[in-house]
C-alpha positions, 0 to 999 in steps of 0.5 A: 500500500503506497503512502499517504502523504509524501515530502520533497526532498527540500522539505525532507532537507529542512526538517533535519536541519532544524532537528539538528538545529535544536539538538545543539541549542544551550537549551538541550545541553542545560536539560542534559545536565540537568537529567545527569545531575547525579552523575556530576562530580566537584569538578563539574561543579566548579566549573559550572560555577565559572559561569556563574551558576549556583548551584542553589537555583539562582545566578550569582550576583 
């Protein structure tokens, strides 16, 4: 049975670049961090720090 519905190749094109797109906003990488929190070490933290993050839920001042 043929397919319902098809995407041009183009279209098909776009879809992935955007896909790909997101997958390396800042957004995807803080929820990464924040789903492998456990796994973060005292060095991981300081590092984050460095960007002044708290680790408390605020930004530092």
């Amino acid at each position: 049975m043929p397919r319902k519905y098809t995407i041009s190749p183009e279209a098909a094109h776009e879809r992935a670049r955007k896909a790909r797109a997101a997958q390396l906003s800042v957004k995807h990488y803080v929820q990464k961090i924040v789903e492998r929190a456990p796994e973060l070490t005292d060095a991981d933290y300081a590092k984050l720090r460095t960007i002044g993050l708290r680790l408390d839920g605020g930004a530092t001042e």
